[in-house]
Each structure stands twice: as C-alpha cells, then as structure tokens.
N, C-alpha and C positions, 0 to 999 in steps of 0.2 A: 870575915874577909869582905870590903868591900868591894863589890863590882862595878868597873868605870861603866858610862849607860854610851854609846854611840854619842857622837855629836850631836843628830838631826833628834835625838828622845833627851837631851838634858834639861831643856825649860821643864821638863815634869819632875823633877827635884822637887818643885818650886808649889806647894799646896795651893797659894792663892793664883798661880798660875792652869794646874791644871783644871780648878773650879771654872775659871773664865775658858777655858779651851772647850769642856765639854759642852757649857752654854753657847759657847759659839757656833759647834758643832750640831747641837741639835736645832739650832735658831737656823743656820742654814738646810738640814735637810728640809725641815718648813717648806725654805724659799725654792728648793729642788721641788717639791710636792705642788707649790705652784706655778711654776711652769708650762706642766702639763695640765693641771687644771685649769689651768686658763684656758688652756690651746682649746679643749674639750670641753668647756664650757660656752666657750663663742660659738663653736661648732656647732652643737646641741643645739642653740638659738637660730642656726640657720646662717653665720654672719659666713664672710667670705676674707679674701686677703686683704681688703680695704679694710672693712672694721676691724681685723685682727693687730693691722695697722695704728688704727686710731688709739684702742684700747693698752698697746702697750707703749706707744706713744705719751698717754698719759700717764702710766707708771713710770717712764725715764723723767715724766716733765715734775712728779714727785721728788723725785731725789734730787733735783736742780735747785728746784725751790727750796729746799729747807736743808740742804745739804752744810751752806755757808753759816748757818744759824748753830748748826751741829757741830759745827769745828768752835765758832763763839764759846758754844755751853761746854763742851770737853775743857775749855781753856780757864773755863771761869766757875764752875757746877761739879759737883762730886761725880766722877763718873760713873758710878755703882747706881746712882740715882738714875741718871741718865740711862744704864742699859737696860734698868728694870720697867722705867717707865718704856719703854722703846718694843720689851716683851708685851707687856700687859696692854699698848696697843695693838700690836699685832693679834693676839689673841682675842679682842672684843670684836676687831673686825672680820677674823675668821671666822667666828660663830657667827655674826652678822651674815655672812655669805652662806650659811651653812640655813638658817633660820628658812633665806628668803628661797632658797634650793628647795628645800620640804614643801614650803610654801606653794609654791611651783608661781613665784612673782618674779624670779630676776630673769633683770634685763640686761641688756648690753651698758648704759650707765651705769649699772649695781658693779659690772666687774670694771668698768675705768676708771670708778671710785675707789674699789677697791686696790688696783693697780698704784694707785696714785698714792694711798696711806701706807701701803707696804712698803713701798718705794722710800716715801717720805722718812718713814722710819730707820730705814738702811742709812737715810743722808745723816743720822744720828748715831747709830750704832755705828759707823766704821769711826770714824774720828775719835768717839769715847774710846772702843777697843784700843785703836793703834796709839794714843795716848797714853793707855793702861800700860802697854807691854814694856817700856822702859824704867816704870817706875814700880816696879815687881820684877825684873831681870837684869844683869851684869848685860855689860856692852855686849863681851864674845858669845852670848849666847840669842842675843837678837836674831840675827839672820837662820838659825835656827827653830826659835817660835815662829816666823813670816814661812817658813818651809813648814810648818803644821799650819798654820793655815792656808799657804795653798796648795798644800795636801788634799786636804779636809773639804776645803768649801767648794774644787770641783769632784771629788769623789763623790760628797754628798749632797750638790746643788747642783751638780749637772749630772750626776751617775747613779745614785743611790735614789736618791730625790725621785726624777723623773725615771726610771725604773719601777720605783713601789708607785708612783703616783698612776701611770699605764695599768698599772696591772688591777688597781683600785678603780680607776675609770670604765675597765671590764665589767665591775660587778652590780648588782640588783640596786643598790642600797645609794639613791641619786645624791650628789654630792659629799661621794665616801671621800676622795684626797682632798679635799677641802675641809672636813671632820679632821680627819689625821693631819694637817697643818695645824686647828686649834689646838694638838694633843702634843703636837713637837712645841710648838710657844708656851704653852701649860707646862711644860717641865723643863723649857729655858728659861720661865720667870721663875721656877725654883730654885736652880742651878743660883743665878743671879741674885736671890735671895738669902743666898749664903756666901757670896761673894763679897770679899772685904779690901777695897785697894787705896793703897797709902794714895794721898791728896797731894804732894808734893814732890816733887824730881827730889831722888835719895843720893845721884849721883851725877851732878850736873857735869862733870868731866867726863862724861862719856860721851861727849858730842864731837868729833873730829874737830870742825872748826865753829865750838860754841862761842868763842873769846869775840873772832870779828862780829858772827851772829848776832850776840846778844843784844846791840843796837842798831837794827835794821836803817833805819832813816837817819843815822847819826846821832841822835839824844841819847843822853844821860838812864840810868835806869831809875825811877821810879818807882820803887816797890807800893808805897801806899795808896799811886796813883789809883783810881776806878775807871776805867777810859771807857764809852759807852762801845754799844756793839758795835755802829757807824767803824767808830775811831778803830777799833780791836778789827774791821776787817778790812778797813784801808794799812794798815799795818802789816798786817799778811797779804796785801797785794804789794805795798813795797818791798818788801824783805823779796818776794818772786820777780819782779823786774830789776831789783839790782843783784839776783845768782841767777849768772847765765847756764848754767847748768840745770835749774829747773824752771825758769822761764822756757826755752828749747825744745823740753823734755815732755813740759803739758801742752806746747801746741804741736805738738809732733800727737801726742797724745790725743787733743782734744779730732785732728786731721783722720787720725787714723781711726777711730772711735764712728765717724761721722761717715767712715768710706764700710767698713765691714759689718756695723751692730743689725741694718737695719736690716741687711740682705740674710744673715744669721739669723736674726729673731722673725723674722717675717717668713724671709722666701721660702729658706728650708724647709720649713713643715708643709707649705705643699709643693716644694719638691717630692718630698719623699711619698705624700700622698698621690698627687697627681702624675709625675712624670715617671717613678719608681712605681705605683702600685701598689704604696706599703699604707700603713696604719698608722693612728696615733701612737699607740703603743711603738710601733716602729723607728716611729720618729724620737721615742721617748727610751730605747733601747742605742737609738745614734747618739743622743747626749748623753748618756752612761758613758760609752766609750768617749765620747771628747775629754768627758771628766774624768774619767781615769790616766789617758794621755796627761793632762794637764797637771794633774797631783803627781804621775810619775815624774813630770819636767822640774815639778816644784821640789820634790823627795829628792832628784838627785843634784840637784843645785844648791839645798843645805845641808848635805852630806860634804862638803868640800866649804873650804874658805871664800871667804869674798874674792871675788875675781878681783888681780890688779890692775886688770882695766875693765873696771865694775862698769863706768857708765859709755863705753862703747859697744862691750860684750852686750850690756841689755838693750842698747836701739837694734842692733845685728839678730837678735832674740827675739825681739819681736816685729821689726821690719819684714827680712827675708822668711821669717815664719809664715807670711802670710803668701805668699806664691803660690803654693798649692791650692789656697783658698778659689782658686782660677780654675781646678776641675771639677769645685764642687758644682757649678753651673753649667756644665756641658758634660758630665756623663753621666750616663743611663745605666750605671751599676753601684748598686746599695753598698757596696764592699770597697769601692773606688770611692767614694763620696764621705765613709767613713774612715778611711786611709786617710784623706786630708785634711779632714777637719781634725782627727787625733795631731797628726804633725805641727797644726797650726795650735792645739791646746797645751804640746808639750813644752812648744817655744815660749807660748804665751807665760805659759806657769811659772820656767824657770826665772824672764823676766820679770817676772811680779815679785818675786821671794827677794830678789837684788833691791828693786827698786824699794819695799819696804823696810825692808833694813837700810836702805841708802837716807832716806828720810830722817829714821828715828836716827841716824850715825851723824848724819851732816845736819840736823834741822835744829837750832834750841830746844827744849824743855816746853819752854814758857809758852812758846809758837805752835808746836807739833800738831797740837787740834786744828789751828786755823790753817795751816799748813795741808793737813792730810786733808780737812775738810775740802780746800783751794785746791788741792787737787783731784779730788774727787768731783767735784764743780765743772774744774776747765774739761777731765776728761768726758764728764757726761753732760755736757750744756748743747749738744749738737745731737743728744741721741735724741730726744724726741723729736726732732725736725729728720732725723735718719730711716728711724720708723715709719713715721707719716709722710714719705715721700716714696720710701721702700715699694709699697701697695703699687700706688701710681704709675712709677718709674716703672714697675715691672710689665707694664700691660701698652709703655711706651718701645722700650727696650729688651730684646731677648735675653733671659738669664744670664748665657756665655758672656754677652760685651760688659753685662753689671759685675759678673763675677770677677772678669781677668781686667778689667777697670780697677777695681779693689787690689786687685793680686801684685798688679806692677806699681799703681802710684802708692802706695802705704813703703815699701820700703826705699823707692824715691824718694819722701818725705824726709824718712829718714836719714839719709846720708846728709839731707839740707841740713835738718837739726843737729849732726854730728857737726859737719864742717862751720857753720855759720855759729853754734853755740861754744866752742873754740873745746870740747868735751876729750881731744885730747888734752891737751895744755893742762886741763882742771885735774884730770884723774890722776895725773902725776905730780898736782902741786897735794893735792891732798888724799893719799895713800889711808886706804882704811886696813891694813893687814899691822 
C-alpha cells in the first residue's frame, strides 16, 4: 500500500532532489553559525556598531558583486559544478578564519574578508540551486520544494545556526563556531559530491508563460548562438524591464531591502545588548525565534496552492509584515521585540516560498539563472550601503524614528508597486492554479 506523502514533503520522492536539499540544509546552518560568529568575533576585537557596520557591509557588497556572474554561470556551467565549487570555497575560508583565531592574528579585515567571500559565494549558490529545482521536479511540486527551503534556511540560518553558534561562543576553545561552520561546508561538499542534476530543462512547458518569454528582446531563438556574459546579462535585464510584474517587484524589493537590512543586522544586536541587558547568546536565542516564525510562514504557505492572487497576496506579505518592525525600536522588553520580529519573519517566509515558485512558474528555463541571479542583485545592491549607514544613522537618529521610518514607508512602497506595476491586471491574465 502506498502512502500519499502531504503536499509540502512530495519533492522528497525525488532522490536527486533530496541529496540537494540536505546540502543546502547544512550549507545554511554554516551560514546561521556565522552570524553569530561574526557578531562575537568583532566584539572580542573591541569593535563597536560602526565597525560591525562596516564588516558586514562588506559581506552584502560580496554578494552584489558576484551575484550577476552567478546567474551567467547557472545559465551556462553544470551546476553541480558550480555548487561544489561554492562549498569547497567556503570551507577553505573557514578554516582560514579558524587558523588565524588560534593564531590569536585576526583582525577586523580578516573578518570583512571573510564576510565578503561567503557572501560572494551565496551570489553563486542561490541562482545554481534555484536553476536546479525545475529541472529535477514536475511544475505542481515547485512551490512545495521553495516551502522547504524557506522552511529550512530560517530554522537553520536564523534559529538552529545562531543558537548552537551562541552556545559555542560560551565555550574555552576560541574560535569553536567558526570550527563547526568548516564542519557544516565539509559535509555539504559531500552531500554535493553526490549530487547529480540533469543539464537541461526536462520540461520546458511548465513555464506559465514560456512561449512569449522565450524571446525577451524580440529575436529569433538561436540555440548554437554562444552570446558573451556582457550580452547574456543585458538580456536578463531586458526580459525585467519589459515584465512589469518583476521589474515592480525588485524595486519594491530592492526599497525595502535598503529600509529594514541595515537596522536588523546592525542595530538589533545592541539593542538587545545595550538597551535590553541581554547577551550575545541572547541576541542569538532572538534569531532562533525569527527563524522559526519565518519557516513556520514558509511551511504553511506550501501546504496550500499557489494563491490566485499570487502576486498581490506576496507584496501584502511582506509590505504590512513589516509594521511591527516599528516596536522593535522603542521597547524595552525582550519578549515585545521578539513578538515582532517573529511576525515580521513569518510574513517574510510565506512571501518568499510564492515568490520562488512564481519565478521558476513564470521565468524561461533558458533565463531562470540570470533571472534569480537579477534578482538576487537588485534585491541586495542597497544592502551594503544599508549597513554602512545603519552605524551612523543610529548615533544621528533615535532607534524609535529609524525603526517606525522602516515600519510605515516599506508597505507604502508597496502599494506603489502594486498599483503602478498594474499586478492586478497580470495575476489574472496569467493564472498559475
């Protein structure tokens, strides 16, 4: 007798899927373990909210840079190759970090260096991933691997992650969660070394509207064409300025990205140390809980069909999610502060799990790298300047006016991009149910 599996657990049918699922999985708790390793590690060096600024500044200005490149090589590059190379850097860099920790030599450069290659390598692995998932899975079961993944990557990059990484940061043994990040990338270059994914879209009809897609600028298709990277990314910036539904979508994105990253990754940790009284570990017990909000948002949004108004429900999703974000800056209770950042991760989640499935449903095949890459681009091209301004602004401006700043104009924005990007008109001309 076989037993049907839930909706949101069907991609695990799928062998060559769940190999990439666990490597992704542990490749993110990594990226949870340094989080707080970072935080703890500037600390340690004496640095304050300016240099915390600066350094992770340079980790968002990683994944800008090489982000666009990433989508290129998904498009054009095996991407098995790509993810493995993308482990086995991150792994040489964390033992680098770990060497000079023994050492007792790092500096504040050792970690914006290292900020910057982790970083850089994410702008690699998501475009190959999100590439991977249509061409190892039937359409209807897409939106259900994007709900395991944002499952997963805030349970274990914001919850699991920075939980064991706090609790490692307690112990004798200097540079222990930065150890345990080489050990999580050391057996996602495994994982990945057993991973095997077809090189070519298996079922080019599963794209809503691949027929118009297929020739963004009006040309002909060209299969033998070789077009240089140049040409392959002005192509995916065409194909985004003539769909107004994801032209809209990333400057609404790139807007709101630019208003919440820098006061979350910055302010909050000494919020909670300075204004709260708490600990790093404390601060690393709040991202837990955001990251479980956020996987719960994503778990119950691929439990259910694609909404039939997929692309308003997700500006509404993560627009007014962000309002709460407004008491994270004016109250003085640990329990208040983690109330809203959970609300603001579970909105977050649910809209990411739409939006990636909205991609791999509505984007070509052929595009989907340069695509997910472009948007992975537009949405983080403001975060190091969000970051490095975050420090500053905060010693210009009191918490409360940066936080409920954030809270009101992010879903203002939104309604612009709603109404101006005509997103109803589109969701109804093209129905993904």
């Amino acid at each position: 007798m076989t037993v049907a599996l839930p909706r949101a657990l069907r991609p695990f049918t799928s062998r060559t899927y769940t190999v990439l699922a666990l490597a992704m999985c542990v490749s993110v708790f990594g990226s949870g373990l340094w989080a707080v390793a970072l935080v703890a590690r500037v600390m340690a060096l004496g640095g304050s909210a300016v240099d915390l600024s600066l350094v992770t500044s340079a980790g968002a200005l990683g994944a800008v840079v090489f982000v666009l490149l990433g989508g290129v090589a998904a498009d054009h590059f095996p991407v098995t190759v790509i993810l493995r190379c993308v482990e086995l850097c991150n792994l040489t860099m964390a033992l680098t970090i770990v060497v000079l920790t023994w050492a007792d030599t790092l500096q504040l450069w050792h970690l914006a260096l290292a900020a910057f290659v982790f970083s850089g390598a994410v702008g690699f692995f998501y475009p190959a991933y999100s590439a991977a998932l249509p061409r190892i899975l039937p359409p209807d079961q897409l939106l259900a691997a994007n709900g395991v993944e944002g499952t997963a990557r805030p349970l274990l990059q914001l919850a699991a992650g920075p939980a064991v990484g706090g609790v490692l940061t307690g112990l004798a043994l200097p540079g222990a969660p930065v150890l345990a990040i080489a050990v999580a990338h050391a057996v996602a270059l495994g994982f990945m070394l057993r991973l095997r994914v077809p090189e070519r879209d298996v079922a080019p009809a599963a794209f809503a509207d691949a027929a118009p897609a297929a020739s963004p600028t009006g040309a002909g298709e060209e299969p033998s064409a070789r077009p240089s990277a140049l040409r392959d990314l002005l192509d995916g910036f065409r194909y985004c300025l003539r769909t107004p539904w994801l032209l809209w979508t990333l400057l609404w994105a790139m807007s709101a990205v630019f208003l919440f990253m820098g006061p979350l990754e910055v302010l909050v940790p000494f919020l909670v140390v300075d204004r709260l009284g708490g600990t790093v570990a404390g601060y690393g017990v709040m991202l837990g809980l955001y990251g479980v909000s956020t996987a719960l948002g994503a778990t119950v949004m691929a439990s259910f069909p694609m909404p039939r108004k997929y692309l308003t429900t997700m500006i509404w999703l993560w627009g007014f999610g962000t309002l709460p974000f407004g008491l994270v800056g004016s109250t003085h209770s640990w329990w208040v502060m983690a109330l809203c950042l959970c609300v603001f991760g579970a909105t977050g989640g649910a809209g990411q799990v739409i939006w990636g499935t909205l991609l791999q449903r509505r984007v070509p095949g052929r595009m989907l790298g340069r695509i997910s890459s472009l948007d992975f681009f537009v949405s983080l091209s403001l975060m190091p300047v969000s970051m490095a301004v975050a420090g500053p602004v905060s010693r210009v401006l009191p918490p409360e006016a940066v936080f409920w700043g954030v809270a009101v104009l992010t879903p203002a924005l939104g309604i612009l991009a709603v109404v101006v990007g005509r997103m109803h008109r589109d969701q109804a001309a093209h129905p993904l149910r």
